[in-house]
N, CA, C and O of each residue as an XYZ file, in Angstrom:
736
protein
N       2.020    -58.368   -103.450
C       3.310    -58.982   -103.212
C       3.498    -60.131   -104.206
O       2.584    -60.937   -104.376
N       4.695    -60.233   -104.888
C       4.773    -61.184   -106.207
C       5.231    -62.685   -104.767
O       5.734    -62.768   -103.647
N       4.660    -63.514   -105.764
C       4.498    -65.027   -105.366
C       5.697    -65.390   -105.559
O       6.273    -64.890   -106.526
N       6.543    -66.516   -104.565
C       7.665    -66.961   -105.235
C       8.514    -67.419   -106.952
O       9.680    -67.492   -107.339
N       6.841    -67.687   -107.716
C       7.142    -68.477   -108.563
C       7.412    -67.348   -109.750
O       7.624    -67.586   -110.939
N       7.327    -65.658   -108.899
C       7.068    -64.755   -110.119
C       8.771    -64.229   -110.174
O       9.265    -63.452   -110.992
N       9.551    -65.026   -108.866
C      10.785    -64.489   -109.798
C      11.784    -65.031   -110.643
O      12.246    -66.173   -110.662
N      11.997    -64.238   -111.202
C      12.820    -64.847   -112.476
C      14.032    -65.357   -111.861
O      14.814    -64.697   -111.177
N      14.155    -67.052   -112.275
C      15.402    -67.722   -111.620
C      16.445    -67.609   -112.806
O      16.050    -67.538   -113.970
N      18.350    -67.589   -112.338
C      19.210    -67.274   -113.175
C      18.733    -68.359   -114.479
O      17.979    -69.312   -114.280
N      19.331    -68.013   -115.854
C      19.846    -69.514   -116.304
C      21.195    -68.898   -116.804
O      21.687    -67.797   -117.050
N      21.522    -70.261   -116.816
C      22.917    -70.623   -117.461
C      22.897    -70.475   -118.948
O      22.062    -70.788   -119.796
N      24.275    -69.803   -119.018
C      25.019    -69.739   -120.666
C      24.571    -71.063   -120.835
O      24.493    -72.046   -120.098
N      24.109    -70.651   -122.812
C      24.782    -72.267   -123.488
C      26.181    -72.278   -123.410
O      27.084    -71.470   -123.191
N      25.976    -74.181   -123.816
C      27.121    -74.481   -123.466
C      28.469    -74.145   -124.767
O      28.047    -73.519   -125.739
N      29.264    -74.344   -124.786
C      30.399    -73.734   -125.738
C      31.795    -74.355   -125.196
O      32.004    -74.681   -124.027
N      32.536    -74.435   -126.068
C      33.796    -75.088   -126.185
C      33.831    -76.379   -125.747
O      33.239    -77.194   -126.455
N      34.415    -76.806   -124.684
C      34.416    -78.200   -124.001
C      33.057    -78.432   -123.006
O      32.565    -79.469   -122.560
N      32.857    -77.700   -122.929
C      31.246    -78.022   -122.064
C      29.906    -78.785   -123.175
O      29.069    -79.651   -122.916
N      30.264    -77.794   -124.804
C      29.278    -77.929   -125.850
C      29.586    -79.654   -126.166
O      28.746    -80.474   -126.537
N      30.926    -79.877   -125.918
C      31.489    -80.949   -126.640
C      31.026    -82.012   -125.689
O      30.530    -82.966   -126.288
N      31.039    -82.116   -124.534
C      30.648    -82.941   -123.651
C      29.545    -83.277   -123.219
O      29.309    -84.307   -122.587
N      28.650    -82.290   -123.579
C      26.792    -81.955   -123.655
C      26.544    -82.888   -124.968
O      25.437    -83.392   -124.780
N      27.056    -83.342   -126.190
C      26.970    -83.403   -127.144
C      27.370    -84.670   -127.037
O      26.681    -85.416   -127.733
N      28.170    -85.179   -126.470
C      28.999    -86.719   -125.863
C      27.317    -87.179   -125.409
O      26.660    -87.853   -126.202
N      26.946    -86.904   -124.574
C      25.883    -87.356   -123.798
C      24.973    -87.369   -124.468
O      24.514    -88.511   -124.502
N      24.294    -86.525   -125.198
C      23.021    -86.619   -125.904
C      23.438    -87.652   -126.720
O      22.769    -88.671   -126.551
N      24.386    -87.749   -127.618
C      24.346    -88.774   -128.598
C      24.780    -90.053   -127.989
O      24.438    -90.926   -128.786
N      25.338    -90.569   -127.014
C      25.668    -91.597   -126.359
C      25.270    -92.157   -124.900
O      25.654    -93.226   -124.425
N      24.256    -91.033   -124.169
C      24.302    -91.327   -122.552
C      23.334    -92.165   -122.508
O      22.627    -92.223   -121.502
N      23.107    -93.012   -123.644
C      21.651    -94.377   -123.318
C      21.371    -95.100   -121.733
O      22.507    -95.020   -121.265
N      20.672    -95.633   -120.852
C      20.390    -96.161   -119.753
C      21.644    -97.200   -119.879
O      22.362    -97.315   -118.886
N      21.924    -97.903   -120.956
C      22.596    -99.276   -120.817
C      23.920    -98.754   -120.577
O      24.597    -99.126   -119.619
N      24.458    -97.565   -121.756
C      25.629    -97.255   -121.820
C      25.965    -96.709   -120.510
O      27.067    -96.886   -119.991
N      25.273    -96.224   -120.119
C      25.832    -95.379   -118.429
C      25.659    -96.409   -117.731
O      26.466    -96.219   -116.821
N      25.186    -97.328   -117.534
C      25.614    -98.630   -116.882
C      26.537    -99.507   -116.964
O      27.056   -100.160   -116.060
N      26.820    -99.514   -118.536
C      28.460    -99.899   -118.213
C      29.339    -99.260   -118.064
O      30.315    -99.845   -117.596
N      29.487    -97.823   -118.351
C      30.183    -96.665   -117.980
C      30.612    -96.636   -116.795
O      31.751    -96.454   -116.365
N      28.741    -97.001   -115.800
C      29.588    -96.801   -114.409
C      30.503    -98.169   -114.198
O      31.674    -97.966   -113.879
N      30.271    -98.906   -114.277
C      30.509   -100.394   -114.332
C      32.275    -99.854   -114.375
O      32.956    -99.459   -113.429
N      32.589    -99.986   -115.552
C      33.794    -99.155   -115.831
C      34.393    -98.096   -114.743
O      35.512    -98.231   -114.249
N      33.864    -97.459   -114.560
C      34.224    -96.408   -113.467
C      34.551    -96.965   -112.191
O      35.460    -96.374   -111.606
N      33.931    -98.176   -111.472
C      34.229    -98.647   -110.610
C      35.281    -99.608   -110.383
O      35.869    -99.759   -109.312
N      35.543   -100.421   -111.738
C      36.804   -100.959   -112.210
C      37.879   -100.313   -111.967
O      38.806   -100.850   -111.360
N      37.929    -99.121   -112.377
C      39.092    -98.321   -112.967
C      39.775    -97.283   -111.475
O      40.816    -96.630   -111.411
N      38.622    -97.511   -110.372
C      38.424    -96.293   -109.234
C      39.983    -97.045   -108.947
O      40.281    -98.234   -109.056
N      40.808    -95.910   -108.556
C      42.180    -95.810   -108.082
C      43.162    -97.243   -108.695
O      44.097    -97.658   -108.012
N      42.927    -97.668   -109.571
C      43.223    -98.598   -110.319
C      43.568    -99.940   -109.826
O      44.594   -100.582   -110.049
N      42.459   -100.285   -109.060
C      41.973   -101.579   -108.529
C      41.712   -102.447   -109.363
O      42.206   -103.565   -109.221
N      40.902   -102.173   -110.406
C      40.744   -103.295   -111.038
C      41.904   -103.532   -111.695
O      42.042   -104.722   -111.414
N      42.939   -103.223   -112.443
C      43.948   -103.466   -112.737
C      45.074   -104.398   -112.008
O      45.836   -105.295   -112.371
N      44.736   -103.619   -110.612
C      45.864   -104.161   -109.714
C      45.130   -105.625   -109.695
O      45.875   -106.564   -109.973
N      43.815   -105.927   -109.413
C      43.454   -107.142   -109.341
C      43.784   -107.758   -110.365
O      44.773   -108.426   -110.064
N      43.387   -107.990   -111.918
C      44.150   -108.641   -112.908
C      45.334   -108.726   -112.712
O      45.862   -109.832   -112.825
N      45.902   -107.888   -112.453
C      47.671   -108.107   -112.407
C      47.832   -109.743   -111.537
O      47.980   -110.947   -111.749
N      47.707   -108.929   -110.665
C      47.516   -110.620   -109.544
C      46.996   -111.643   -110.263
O      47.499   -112.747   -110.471
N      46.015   -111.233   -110.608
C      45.406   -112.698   -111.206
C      46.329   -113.607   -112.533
O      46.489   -114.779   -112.874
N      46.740   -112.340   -112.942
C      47.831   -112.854   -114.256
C      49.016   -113.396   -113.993
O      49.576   -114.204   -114.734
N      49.455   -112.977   -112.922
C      50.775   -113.647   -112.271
C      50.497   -114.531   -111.257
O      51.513   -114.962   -110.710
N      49.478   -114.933   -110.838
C      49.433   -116.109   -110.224
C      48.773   -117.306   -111.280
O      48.562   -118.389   -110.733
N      48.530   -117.234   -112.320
C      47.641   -117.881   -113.214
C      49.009   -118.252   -114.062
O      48.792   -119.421   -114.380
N      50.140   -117.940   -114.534
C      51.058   -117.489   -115.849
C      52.358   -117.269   -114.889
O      52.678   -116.088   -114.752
N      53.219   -118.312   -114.150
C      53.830   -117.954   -112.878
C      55.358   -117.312   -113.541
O      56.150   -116.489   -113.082
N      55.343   -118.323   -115.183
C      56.431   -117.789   -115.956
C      56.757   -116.537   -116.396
O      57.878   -116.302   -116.849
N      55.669   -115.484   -116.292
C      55.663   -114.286   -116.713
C      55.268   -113.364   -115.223
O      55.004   -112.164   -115.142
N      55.303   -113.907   -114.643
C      54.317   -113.236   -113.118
C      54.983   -111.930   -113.254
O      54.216   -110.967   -113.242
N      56.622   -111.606   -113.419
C      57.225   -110.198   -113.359
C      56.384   -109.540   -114.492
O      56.153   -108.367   -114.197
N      55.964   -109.825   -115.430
C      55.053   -108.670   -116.408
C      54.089   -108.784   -116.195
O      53.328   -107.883   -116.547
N      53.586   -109.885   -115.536
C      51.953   -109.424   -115.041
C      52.373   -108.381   -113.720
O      51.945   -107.229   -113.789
N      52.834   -108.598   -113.058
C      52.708   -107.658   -111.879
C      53.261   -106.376   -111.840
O      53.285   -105.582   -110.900
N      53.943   -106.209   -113.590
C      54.312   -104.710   -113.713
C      52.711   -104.156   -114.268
O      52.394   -103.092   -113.737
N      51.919   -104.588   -115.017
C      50.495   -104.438   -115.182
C      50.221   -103.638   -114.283
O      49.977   -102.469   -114.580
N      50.196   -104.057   -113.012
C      49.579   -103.497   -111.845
C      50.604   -101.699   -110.997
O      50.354   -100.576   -110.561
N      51.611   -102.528   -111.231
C      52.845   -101.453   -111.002
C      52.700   -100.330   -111.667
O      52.658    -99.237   -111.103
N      52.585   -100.535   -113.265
C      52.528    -99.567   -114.104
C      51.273    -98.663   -113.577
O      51.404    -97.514   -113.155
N      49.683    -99.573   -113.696
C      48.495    -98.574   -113.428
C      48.580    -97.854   -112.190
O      47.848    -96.872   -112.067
N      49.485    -98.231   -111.084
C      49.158    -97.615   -109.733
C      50.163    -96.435   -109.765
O      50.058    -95.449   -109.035
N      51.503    -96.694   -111.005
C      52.038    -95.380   -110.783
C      51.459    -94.392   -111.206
O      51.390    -93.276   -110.692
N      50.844    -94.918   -112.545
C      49.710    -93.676   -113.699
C      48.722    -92.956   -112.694
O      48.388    -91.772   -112.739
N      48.332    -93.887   -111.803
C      47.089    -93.206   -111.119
C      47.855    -91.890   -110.022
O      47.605    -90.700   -109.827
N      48.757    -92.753   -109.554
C      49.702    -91.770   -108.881
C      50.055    -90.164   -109.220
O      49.915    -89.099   -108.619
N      50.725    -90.690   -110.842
C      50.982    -89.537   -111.273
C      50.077    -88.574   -111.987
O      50.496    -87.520   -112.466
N      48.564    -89.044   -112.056
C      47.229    -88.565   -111.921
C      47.324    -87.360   -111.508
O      47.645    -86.262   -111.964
N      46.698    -88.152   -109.785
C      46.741    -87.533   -108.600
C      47.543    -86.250   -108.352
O      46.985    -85.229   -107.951
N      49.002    -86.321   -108.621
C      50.015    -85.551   -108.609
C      49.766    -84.394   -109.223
O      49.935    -83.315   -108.655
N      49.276    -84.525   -110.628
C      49.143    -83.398   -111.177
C      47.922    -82.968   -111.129
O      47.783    -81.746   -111.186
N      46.578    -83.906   -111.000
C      45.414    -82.773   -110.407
C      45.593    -82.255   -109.158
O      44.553    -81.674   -108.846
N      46.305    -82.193   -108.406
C      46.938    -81.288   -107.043
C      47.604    -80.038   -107.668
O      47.235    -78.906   -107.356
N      48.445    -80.235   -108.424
C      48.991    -78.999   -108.687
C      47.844    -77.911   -109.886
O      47.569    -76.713   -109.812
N      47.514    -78.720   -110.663
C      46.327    -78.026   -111.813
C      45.133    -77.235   -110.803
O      44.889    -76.049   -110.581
N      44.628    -78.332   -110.397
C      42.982    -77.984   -109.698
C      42.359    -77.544   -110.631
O      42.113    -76.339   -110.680
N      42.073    -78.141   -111.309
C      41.134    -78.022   -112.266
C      40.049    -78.476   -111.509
O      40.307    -79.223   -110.566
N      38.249    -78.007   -111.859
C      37.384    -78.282   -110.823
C      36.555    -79.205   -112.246
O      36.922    -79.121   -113.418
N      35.416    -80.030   -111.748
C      35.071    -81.477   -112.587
C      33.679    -80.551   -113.545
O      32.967    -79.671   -113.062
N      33.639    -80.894   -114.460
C      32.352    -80.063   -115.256
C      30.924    -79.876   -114.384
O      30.205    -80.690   -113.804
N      30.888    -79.117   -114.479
C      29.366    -78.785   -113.524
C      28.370    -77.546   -114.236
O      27.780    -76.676   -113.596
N      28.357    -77.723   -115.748
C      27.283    -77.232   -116.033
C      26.186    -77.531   -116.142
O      26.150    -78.760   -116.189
N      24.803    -76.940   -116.246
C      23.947    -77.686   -115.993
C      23.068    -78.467   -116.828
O      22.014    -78.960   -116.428
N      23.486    -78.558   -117.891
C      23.439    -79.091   -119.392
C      24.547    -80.591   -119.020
O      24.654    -81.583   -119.741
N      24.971    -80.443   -118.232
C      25.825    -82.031   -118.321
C      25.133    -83.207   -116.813
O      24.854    -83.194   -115.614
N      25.159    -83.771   -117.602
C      24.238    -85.082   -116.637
C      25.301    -85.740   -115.810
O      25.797    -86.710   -116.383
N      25.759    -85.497   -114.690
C      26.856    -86.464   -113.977
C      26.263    -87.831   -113.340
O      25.507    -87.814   -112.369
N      26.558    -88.658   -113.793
C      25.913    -89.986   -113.685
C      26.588    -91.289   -112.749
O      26.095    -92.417   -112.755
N      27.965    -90.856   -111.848
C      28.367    -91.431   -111.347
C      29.151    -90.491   -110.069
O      29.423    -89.296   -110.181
N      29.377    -91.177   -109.090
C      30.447    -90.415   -107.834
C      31.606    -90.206   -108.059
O      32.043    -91.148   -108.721
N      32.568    -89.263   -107.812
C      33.481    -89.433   -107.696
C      34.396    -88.566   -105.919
O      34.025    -87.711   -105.115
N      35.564    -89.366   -106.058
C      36.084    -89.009   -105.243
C      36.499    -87.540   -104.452
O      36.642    -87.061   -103.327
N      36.572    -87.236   -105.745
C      36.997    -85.900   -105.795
C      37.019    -84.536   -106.296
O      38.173    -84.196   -106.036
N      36.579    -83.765   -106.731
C      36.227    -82.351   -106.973
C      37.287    -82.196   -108.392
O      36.923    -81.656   -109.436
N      38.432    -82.698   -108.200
C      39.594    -82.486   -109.286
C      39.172    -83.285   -110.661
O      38.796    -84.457   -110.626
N      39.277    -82.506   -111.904
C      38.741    -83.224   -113.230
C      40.123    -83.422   -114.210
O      39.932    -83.929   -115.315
N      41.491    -83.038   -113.834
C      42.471    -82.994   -114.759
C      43.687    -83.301   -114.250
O      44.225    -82.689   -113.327
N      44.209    -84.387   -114.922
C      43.965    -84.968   -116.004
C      43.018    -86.798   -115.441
O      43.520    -87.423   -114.507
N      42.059    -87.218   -115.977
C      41.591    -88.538   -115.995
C      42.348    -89.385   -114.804
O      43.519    -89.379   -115.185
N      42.305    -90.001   -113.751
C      42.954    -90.326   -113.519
C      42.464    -92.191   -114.020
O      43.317    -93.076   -113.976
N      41.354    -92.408   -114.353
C      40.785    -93.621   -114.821
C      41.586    -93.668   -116.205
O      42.366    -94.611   -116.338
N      41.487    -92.868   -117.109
C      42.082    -92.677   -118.469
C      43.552    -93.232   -118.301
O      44.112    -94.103   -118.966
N      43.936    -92.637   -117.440
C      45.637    -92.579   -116.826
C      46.214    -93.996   -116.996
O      46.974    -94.480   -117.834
N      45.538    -94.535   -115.817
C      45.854    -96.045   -115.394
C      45.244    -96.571   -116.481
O      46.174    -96.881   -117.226
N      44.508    -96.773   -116.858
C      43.836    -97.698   -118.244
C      44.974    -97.671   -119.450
O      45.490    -98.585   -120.093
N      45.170    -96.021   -119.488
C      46.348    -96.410   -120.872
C      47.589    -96.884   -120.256
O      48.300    -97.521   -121.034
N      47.936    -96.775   -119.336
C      49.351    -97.778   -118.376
C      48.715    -98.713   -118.414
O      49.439    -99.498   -119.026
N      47.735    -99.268   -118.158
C      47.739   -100.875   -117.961
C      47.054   -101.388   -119.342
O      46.766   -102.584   -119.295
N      46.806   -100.884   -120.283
C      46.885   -101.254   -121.211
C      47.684   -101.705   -122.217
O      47.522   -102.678   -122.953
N      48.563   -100.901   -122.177
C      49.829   -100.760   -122.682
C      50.825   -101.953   -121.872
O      51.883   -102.292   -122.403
N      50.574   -102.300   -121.106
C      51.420   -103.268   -120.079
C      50.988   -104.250   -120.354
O      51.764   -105.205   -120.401
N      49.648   -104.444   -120.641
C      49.022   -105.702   -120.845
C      49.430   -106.118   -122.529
O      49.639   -107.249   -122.968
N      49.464   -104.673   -123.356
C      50.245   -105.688   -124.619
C      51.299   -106.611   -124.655
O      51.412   -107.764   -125.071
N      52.421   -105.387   -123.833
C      53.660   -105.953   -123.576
C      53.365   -107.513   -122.850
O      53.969   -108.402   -123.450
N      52.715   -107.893   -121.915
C      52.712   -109.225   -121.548
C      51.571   -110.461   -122.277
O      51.423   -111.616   -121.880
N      50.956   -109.875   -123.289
C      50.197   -110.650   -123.835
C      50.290   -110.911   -125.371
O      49.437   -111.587   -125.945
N      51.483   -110.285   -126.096
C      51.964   -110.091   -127.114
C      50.946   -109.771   -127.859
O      51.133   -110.209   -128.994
N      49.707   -109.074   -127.737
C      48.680   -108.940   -128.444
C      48.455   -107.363   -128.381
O      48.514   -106.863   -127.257
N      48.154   -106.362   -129.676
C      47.712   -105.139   -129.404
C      45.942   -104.769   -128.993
O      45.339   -103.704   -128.858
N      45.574   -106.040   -128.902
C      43.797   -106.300   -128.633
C      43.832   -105.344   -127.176
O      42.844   -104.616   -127.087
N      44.562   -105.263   -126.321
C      43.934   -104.714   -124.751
C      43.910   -102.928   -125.173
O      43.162   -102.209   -124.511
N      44.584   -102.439   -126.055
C      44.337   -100.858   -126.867
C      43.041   -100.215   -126.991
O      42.721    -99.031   -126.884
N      42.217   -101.495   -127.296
C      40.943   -101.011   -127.429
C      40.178   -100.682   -125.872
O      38.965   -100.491   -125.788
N      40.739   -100.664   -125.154
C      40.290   -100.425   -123.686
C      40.418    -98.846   -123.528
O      39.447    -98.243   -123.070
N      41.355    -98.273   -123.819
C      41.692    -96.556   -124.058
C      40.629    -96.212   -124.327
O      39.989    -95.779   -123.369
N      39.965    -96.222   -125.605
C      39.167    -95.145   -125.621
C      37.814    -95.003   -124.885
O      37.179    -94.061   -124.411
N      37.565    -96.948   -125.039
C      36.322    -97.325   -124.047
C      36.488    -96.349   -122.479
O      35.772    -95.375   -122.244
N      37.233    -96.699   -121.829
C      37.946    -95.958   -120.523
C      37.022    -94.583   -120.850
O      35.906    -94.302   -120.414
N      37.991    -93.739   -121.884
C      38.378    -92.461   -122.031
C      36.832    -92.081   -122.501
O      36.494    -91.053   -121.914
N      36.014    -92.472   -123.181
C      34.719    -92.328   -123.903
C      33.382    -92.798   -122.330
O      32.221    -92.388   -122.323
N      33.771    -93.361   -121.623
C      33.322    -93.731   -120.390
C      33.598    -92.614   -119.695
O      32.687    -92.459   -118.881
N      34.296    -91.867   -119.618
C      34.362    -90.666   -118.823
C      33.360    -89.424   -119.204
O      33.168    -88.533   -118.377
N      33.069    -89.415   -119.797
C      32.563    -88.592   -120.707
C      31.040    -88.459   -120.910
O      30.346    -87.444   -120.869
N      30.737    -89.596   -121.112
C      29.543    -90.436   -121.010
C      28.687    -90.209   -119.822
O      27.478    -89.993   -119.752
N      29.874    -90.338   -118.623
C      29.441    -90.147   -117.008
C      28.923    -88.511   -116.823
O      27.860    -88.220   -116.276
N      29.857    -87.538   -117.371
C      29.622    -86.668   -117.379
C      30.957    -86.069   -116.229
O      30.952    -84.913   -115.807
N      31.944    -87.006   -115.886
C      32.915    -86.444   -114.731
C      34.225    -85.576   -114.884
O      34.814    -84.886   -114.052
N      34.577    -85.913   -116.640
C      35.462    -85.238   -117.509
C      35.269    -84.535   -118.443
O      34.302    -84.752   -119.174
N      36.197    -83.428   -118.694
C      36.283    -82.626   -120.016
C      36.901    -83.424   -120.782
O      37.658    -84.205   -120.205
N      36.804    -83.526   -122.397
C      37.495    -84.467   -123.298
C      39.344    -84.062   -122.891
O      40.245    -84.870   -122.663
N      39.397    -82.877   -122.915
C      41.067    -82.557   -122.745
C      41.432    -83.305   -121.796
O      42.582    -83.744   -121.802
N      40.603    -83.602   -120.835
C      40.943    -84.723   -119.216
C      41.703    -85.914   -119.548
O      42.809    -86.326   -119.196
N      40.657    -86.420   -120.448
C      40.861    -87.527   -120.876
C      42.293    -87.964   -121.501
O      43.050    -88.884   -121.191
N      42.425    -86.452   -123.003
C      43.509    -86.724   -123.696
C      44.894    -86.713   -123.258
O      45.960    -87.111   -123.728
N      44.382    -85.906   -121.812
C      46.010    -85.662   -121.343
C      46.238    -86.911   -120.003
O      47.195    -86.971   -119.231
N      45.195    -87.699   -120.047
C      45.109    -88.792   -119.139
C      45.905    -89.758   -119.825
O      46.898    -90.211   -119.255
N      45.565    -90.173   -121.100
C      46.174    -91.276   -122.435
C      47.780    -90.887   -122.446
O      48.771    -91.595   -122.627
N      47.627    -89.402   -122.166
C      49.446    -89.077   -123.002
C      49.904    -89.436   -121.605
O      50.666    -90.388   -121.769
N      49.825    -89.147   -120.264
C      50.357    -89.641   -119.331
C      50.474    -91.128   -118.786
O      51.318    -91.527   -117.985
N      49.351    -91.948   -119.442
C      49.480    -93.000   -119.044
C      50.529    -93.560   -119.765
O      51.483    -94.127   -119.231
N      50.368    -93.406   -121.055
C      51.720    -94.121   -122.191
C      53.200    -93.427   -121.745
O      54.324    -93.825   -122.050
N      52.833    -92.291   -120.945
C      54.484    -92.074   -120.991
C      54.773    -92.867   -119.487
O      55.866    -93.419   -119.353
N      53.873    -92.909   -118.469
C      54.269    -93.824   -117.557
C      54.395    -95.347   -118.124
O      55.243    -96.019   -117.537
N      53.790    -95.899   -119.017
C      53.894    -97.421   -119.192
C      55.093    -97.140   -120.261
O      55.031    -98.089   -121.043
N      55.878    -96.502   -120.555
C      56.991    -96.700   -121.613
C      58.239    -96.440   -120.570
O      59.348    -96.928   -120.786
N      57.991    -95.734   -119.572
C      59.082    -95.787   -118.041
C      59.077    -96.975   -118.133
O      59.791    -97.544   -118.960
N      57.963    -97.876   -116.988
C      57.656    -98.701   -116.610
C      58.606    -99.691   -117.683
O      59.737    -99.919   -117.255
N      58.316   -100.207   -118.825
C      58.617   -101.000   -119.359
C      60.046   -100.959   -119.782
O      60.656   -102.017   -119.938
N      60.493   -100.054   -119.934
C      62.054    -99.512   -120.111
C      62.820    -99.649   -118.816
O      64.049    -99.705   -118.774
N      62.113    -99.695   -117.880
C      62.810    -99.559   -116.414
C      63.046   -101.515   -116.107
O      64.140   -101.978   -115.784
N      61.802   -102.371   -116.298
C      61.567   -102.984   -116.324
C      62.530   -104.268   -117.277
O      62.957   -105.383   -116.977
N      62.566   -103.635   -118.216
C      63.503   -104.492   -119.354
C      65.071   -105.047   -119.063
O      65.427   -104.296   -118.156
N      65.933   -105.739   -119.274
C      67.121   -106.308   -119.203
C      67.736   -105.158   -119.848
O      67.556   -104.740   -120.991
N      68.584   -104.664   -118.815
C      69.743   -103.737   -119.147
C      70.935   -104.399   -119.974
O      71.720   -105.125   -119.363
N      71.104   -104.174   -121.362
C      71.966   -104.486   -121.704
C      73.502   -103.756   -121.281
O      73.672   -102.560   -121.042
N      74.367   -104.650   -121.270
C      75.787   -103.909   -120.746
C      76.626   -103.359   -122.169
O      76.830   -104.021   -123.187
N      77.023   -101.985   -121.906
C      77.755   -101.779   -123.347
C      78.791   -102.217   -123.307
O      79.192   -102.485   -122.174
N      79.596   -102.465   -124.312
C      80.928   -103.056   -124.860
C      82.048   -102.045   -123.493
O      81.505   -101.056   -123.000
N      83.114   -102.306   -123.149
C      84.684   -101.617   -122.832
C      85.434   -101.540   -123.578
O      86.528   -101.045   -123.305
């Protein structure tokens, strides 16, 4: 009678396309430190809390601007929103090959689009607008490269996380802005 150890267990395909690309994210970047601030990041970004907290903090700190600090927060909670929205309708399921190291929790089973990516490029983008500085930009890719890193996103997650967040923070800020009145 063959011993348990004599049967041959499945393996898995290599990896290929976005799986190869994300296997490849990790080997060259998943260092102990970096996945520590990754998660670090990840917990910031969870349903866009940390955002909403800066916001507050910016408008109670800056009372003259408090309406653009607290669209900061407005903006990331709609991005995350409209996240949410569309990984409901997608269902896309989160990478789970076994070549990818998942290095943090997440909420939810759904991988598309980012919803961390989402809110980061909305509140990034919000945070230029109220800080007249393009310095908070560099938070995008950190975000978006943090996902990745974790092992919780496909890169496409990510990219279509960025394009949704900027088109929610260009609402946001357009909605937000002084309606000029046209001429009669």
């Amino acid at each position: 009678m063959p011993e348990a150890t004599d049967v041959p267990q499945p393996v898995a395909p290599p990896p290929t396309g976005e799986v190869a690309a994300l296997v490849a994210v990790q080997f060259r970047l998943a260092t102990p430190q970096l996945v520590a601030v990754a998660r670090a990041m990840s917990h910031f970004g969870e349903h866009a809390q940390g955002w909403v907290a800066l916001s507050a903090l910016g408008a109670l700190a800056a009372p003259k601007r408090r309406r653009d600090w607290l669209l900061v927060g407005i903006g990331a909670v709609a991005a995350h929103a409209a996240a949410i929205a569309i990984k409901l309708v997608v269902r896309r399921k989160r990478p789970h090959h076994p070549a990818i190291a998942v290095n943090v929790g997440t909420p939810s089973a759904l991988s598309f689009p980012s919803a961390h990516a989402t809110s980061t490029t909305a509140a990034a983008m919000l945070l230029c607008r109220v800080t007249r500085s393009p310095l908070p930009l560099v938070l995008v890719p950190a975000m978006a490269l943090s996902r990745l890193v974790l092992g919780v996103h496909y890169p496409t997650d990510v990219l279509a996380g960025t394009a949704v967040g900027a088109a929610v923070a260009r609402t946001a800020a357009h909605l937000a802005s002084p309606q000029k009145e046209t001429p009669k």
